[in-house]
C-alpha positions as CSV (number, residue, x, y, z in Angstrom):
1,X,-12.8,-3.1,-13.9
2,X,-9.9,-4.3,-12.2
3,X,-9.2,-2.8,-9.0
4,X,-6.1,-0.8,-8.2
5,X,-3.5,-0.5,-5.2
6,X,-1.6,1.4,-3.7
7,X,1.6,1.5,-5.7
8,X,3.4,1.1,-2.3
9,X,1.8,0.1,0.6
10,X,-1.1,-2.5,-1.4
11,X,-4.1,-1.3,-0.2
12,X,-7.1,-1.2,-2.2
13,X,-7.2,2.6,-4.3
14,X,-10.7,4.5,-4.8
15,X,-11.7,8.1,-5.7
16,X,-11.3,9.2,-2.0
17,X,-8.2,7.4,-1.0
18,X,-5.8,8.5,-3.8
19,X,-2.7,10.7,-2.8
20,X,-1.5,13.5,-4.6
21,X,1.1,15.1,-7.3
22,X,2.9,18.2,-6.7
23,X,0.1,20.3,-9.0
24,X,-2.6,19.1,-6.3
25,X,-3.9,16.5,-9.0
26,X,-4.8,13.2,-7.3
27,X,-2.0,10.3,-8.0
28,X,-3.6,7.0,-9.9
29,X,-0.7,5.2,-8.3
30,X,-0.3,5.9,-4.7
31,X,-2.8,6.3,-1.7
32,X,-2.7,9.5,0.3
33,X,-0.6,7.8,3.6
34,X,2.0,6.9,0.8
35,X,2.4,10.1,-1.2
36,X,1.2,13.7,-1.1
37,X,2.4,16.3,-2.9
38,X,4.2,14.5,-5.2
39,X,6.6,12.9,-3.3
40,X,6.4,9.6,-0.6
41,X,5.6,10.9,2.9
42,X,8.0,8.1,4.7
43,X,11.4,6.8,3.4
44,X,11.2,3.2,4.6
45,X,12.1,0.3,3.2
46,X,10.2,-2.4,1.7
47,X,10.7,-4.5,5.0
48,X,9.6,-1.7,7.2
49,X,7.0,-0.8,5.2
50,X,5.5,-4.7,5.7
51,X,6.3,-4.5,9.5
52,X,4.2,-1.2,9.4
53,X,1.3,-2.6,7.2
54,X,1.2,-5.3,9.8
55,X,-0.4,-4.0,12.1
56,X,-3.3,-3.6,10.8
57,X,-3.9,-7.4,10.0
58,X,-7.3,-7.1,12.1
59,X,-8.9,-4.3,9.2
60,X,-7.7,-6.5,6.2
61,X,-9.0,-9.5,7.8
62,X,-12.7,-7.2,7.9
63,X,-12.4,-6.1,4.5
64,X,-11.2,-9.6,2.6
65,X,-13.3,-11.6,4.7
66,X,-9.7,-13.4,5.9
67,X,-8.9,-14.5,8.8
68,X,-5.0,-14.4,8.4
69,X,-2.2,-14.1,11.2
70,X,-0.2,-10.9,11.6
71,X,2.7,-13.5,10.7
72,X,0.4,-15.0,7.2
73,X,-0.2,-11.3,6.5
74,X,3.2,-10.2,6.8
75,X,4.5,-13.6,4.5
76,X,1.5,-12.3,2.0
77,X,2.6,-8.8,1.6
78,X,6.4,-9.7,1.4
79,X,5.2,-12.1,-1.7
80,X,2.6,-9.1,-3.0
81,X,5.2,-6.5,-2.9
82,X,8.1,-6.8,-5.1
83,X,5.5,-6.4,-8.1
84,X,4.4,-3.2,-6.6
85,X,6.2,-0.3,-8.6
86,X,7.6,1.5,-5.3
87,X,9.2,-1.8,-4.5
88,X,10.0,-3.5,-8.0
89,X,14.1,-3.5,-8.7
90,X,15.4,-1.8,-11.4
């Protein structure tokens, strides 16, 4: 199976990550920092929301095995992004 992310912010989803719709259901989209309830828990940009991601360069680097830059992460995730369905244009 391939594995899902976050709709928004592009981390990795799983069964105890996933946010949640207004009726409580969990969200196969969205990870619970990016939406609860049914609705996105920051308004940010997709810039801001890149700068934020950032900063945790170190735990990605754990989990993928990488050993990227804050600056390669950031250039990563502004490439990964746009195809994300919080972020895609309309």
């Amino acid at each position: 199976m391939e594995p899902k992310f976050c709709q928004s912010c592009g981390m990795p989803l799983n069964d105890n990550n996933k946010g949640t719709n207004t009726n409580g259901s969990r969200n196969e989209d969205y990870c619970t920092w990016c939406y609860k309830d049914g609705k996105y828990t920051q308004d940010m940009t997709m810039e801001q929301m890149i700068e934020h991601c950032a900063q945790f360069t170190e735990e990605i680097n754990k989990q993928s095995g990488q050993n990227l830059s804050v600056e390669q992460a950031k250039e990563m995730m502004r490439q990964f992004f746009p195809h994300l369905k919080r972020w895609k244009q309309s």
